[in-house]
N, C-alpha and C positions, 0 to 999 in steps of 0.2 A: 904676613908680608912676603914680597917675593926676595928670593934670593939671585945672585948673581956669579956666574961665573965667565970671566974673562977666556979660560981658553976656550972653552966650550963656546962660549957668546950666546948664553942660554940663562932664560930666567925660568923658575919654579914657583907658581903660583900656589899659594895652599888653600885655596875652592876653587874646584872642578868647575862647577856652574859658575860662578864670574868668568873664570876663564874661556869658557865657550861664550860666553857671552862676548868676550873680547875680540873673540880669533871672528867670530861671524860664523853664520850658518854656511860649513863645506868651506870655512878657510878663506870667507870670502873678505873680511875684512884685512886678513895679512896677504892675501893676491892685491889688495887697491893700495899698502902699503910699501909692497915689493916692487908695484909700479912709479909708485910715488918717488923713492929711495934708491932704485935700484939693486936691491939689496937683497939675496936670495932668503927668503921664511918662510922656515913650514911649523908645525906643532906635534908633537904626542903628547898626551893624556892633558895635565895643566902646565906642560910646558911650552915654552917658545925658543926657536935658535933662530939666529940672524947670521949672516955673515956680509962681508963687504969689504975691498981692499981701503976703501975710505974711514978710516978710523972715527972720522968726526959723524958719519954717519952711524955706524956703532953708536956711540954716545949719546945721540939722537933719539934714535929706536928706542935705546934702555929709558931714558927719561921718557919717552913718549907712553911705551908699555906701562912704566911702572907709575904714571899720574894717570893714565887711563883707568889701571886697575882700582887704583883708590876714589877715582869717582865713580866706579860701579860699586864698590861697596860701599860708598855714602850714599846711594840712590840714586845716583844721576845716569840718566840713559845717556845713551850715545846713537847716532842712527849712522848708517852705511857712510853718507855723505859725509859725515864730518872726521870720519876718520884720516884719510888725505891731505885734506886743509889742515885739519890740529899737526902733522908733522910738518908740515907746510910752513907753521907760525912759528914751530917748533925750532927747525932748522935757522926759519930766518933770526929769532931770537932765545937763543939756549935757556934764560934763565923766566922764560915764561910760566907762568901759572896757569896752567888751561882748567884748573878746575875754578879759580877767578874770570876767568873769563867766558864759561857757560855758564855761571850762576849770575852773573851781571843782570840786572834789571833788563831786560829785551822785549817787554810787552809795549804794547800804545792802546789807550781803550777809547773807542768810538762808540754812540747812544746804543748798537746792536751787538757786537760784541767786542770781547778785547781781542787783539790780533795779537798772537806772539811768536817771536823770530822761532823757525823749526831749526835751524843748524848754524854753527859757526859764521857761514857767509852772511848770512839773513840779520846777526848780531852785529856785526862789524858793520853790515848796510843800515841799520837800524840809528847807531851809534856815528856814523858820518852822517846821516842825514839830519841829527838832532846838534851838528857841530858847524855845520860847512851852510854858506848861503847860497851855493851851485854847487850840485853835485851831477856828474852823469853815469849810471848803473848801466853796464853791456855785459850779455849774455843770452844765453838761448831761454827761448818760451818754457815756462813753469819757474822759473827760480824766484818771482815775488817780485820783481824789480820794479814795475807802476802798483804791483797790488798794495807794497807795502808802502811806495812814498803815499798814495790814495790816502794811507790808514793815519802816515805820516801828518796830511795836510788839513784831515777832519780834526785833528786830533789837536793841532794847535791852534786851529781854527776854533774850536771850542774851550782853547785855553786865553782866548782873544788874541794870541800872537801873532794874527794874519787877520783880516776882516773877511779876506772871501778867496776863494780856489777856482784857479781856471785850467781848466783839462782840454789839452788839445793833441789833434796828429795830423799828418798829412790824411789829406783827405780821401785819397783812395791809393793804391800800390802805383807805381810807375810814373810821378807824378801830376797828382789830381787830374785825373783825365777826369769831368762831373757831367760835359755833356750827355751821357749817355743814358743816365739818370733823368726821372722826370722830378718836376717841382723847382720853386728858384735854391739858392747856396742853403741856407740852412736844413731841406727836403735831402737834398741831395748828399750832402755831408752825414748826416743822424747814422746810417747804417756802421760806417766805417767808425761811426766815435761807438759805437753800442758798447764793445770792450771795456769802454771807462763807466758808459751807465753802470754796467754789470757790477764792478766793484763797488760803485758808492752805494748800489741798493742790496750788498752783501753787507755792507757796516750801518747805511741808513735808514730807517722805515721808509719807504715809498714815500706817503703822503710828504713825508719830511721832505724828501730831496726834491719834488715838484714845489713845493712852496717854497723853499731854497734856491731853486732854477725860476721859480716866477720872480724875485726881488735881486736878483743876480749874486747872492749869496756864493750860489755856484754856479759858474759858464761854463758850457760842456761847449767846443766849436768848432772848427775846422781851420791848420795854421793861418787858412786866407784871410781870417777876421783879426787875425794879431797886428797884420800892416800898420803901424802907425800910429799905435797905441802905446803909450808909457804906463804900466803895472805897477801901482804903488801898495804895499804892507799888504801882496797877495800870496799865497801859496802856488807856483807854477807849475803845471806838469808835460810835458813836449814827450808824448808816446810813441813808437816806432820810428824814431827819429832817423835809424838808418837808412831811410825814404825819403829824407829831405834833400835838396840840393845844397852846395856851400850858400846864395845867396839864400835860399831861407832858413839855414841856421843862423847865421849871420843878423839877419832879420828878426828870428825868434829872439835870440839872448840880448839880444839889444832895448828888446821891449820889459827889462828889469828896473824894477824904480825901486822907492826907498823904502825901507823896510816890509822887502821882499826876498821870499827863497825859490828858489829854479832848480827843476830835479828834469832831467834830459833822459830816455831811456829807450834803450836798442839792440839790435842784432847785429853786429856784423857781418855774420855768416847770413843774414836773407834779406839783401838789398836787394829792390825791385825796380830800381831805377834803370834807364837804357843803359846802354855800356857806351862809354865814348870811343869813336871810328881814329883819335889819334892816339890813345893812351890803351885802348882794347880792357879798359875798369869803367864799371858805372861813376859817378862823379859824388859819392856818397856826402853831403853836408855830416854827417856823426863821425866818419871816419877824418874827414877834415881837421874838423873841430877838436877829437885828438891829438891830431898829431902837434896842435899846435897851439894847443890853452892848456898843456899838463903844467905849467909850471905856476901859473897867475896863483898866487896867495888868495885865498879865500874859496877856491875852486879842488874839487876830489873829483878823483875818478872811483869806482869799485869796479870789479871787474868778477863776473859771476862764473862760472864751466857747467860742465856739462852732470857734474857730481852735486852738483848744487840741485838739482831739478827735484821740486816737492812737490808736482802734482800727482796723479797717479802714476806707479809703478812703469807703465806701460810705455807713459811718455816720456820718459829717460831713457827706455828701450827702443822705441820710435828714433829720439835723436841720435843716439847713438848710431843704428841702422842707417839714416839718409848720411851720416858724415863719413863713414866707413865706406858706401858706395860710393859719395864725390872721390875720397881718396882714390877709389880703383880707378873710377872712370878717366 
């Protein structure tokens, strides 16, 4: 068990190997910590020192260290990501149990396989989606945010909870600009929904989801076909939502009927909408829709970063890179 010393502000782990395992390869887990905190940590051998004029962040760290360690030696991994967020939850709430709360149940299983949450955020989104009857998930590209409501919506869909899922986005960036395109709306639209195909024939067999798509089981569509419809006992999904205008968000949550859930999911940081000539901002419907439905009971937001990112390694180093050069620019 680790020991503790207040003036030093240093714990002493007795296994070397959990203890690297903790710190990260090259200290990389106490540098995401020290950013997180503020809080100056470095290590030798299985030790760790902190320091910080915030006392309650001391208290923090030690609690965070000392539940981390014991869920490496219960077996429980930890990945880069979630080490931020865990003092995140930690700070917001002192007497948390973080090793209850990554053994929580966080898988969903679909006919091809089970999908299960890879970090903290992904549990927590998992967990408001299975609570809330509108939720809307922002963050950057790779953190799960339609992959997993998808997994979500098969998933109660085949527990009868919903009769059928309708997956839509704006139909192209800026817009739906569709002239440009040959074929009538639904030709034209197919490219730009592909991203939702992609998922549901990750968890579906093919044949499955064409015979699901041919009885309308599942509507894959472009927002234009939402106008005017009322959605009753469906699973909804409104994909890069940050491309909508205020009248078509507005328009989309409107088409909620009864015993129905809405999961809304976006970028803020890559709206492709014009920029208005009196405000010099694009007119983003998701950025809207924020600012001004956080309070409605029965509606969540989650809110994903850039630590969260669980696709390849590369594309959290990608976003990283394009946000670091808007900053200079």
């Amino acid at each position: 068990m680790a020991s503790y010393s207040s003036s030093q502000e240093r714990i002493d782990f007795d296994d070397p190997l959990l203890a690297n395992q903790l710190f990260g390869p090259r200290n990389a887990h106490l540098d995401l910590l020290a950013a997180a905190s503020g809080a100056q940590i470095g290590s030798r051998g299985a030790s760790v020192f902190f320091s910080s004029p915030d006392h309650a962040v001391l208290q923090c760290l030690y609690r965070l260290f000392v539940q981390l360690y014991d869920m490496l030696r219960n077996g429980i991994s930890i990945s880069q990501q979630d080490m931020s967020r865990a003092y995140a939850m930690l700070a917001a709430d002192p007497g948390l149990n973080l090793r209850q709360v990554f053994q929580e149940a966080v898988f969903v299983n679909t006919p091809r396989k089970t999908v299960t949450a890879r970090n903290v955020a992904q549990k927590q989104y998992l967990d408001i989606l299975r609570r809330n009857e509108m939720v809307f998930a922002v963050g950057p590209a790779g953190t799960g945010k339609t992959y997993l409501a998808v997994a979500m919506a098969i998933s109660m869909l085949q527990q009868h909870q919903v009769k059928r899922i309708v997956l839509t986005r704006p139909a192209v960036e800026a817009g739906e600009r569709l002239g440009f395109l040959p074929g009538g709306l639904a030709d034209k639209g197919n490219p730009y929904l592909r991203p939702l195909y992609d998922a549901l024939h990750d968890m579906v067999p093919q044949p499955k989801v064409a015979s699901m798509l041919e009885v309308g089981t599942i509507e894959v569509a472009p927002l234009a076909f939402m106008r005017g419809r009322t959605l009753n006992d469906a699973f909804i999904i409104l994909d890069e939502a940050q491309n909508t205008t205020h009248e078509q968000m507005k328009m989309f949550l409107t088409r909620m009927g009864f015993g129905s859930r809405v999961v809304v999911t976006g970028d803020t940081s890559q709206i492709d909408l014009p920029v208005n000539p009196s405000s010099g901002r694009a007119r983003s419907g998701l950025v809207h829709a924020l600012a001004i439905l956080d309070k409605i009971p029965g509606l969540a937001v989650h809110h994903f970063s850039k630590a969260d990112v669980v696709r390849h390694p590369l594309v959290g180093a990608i976003v990283n890179a394009y946000d670091n050069a808007e900053k200079d620019s």
